[in-house]
C-alpha positions as CSV (number, residue, x, y, z in Angstrom):
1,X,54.7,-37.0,1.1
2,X,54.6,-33.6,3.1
3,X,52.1,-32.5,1.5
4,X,50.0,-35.2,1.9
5,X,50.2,-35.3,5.0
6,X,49.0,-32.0,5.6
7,X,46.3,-32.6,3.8
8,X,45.4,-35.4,6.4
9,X,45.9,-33.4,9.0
10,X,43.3,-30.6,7.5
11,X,40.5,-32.6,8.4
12,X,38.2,-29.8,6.9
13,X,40.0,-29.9,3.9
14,X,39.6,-34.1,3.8
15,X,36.2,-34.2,4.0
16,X,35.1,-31.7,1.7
17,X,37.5,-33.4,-0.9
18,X,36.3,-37.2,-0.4
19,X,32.6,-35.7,0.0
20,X,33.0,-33.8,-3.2
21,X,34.4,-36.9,-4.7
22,X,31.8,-39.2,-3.5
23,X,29.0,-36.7,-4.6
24,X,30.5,-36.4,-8.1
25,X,30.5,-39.7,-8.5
26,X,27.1,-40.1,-8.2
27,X,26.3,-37.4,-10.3
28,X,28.1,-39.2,-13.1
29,X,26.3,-42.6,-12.4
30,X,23.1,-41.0,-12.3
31,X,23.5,-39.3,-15.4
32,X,25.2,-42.4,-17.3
33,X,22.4,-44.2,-16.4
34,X,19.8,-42.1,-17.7
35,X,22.3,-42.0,-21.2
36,X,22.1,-46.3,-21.0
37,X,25.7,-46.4,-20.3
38,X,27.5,-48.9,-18.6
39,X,27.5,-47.8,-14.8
40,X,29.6,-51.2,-13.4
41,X,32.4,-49.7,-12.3
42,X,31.0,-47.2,-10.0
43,X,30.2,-48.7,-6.9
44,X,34.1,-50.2,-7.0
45,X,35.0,-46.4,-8.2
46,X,33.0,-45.4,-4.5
47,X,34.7,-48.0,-2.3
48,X,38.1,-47.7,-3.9
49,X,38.1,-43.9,-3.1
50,X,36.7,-44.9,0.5
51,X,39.6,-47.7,0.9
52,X,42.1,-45.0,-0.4
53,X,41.2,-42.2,2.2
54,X,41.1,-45.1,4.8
55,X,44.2,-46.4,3.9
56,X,46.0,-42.6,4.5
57,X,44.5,-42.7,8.2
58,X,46.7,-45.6,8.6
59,X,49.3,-44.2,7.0
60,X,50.0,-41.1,8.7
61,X,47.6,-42.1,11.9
62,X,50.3,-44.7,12.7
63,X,53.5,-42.6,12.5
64,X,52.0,-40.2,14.4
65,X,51.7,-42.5,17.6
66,X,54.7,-43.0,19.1
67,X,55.5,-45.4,21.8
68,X,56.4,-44.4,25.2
69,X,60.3,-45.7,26.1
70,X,60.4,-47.3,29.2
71,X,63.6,-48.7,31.0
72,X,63.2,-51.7,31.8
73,X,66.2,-52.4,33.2
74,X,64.7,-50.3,36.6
């Protein structure tokens, strides 16, 4: 998970990943269309990779933030 987590924290890094990814991906549609090939999947392919980089700014975003301790017994 340490790992992961600095890759998160590379932003650089995370966006030239998820924009490679993204770019890729429709490279491949364009050409399997062109080939007649089932292209179905690949708008879910696009928002599952979306969700997944989404769901790793909650991940680490959250554990990041930690809460101020406050007496309240003052």
């Amino acid at each position: 998970m340490k790992s992961l987590r600095e890759f998160h924290n590379d932003k650089d890094t995370k966006e030239n990943v998820y924009n490679y990814l993204i770019d890729y991906l429709e490279k491949e549609t364009v050409k399997r269309t062109f080939d007649r090939e089932d292209v179905s999947g690949m708008a879910d392919a696009k928002e599952i990779i979306s969700k997944a980089f989404d769901n790793m700014d909650l991940l680490f975003n959250s554990k990041a933030k930690k809460k101020e301790q406050v007496n309240e017994a003052r």
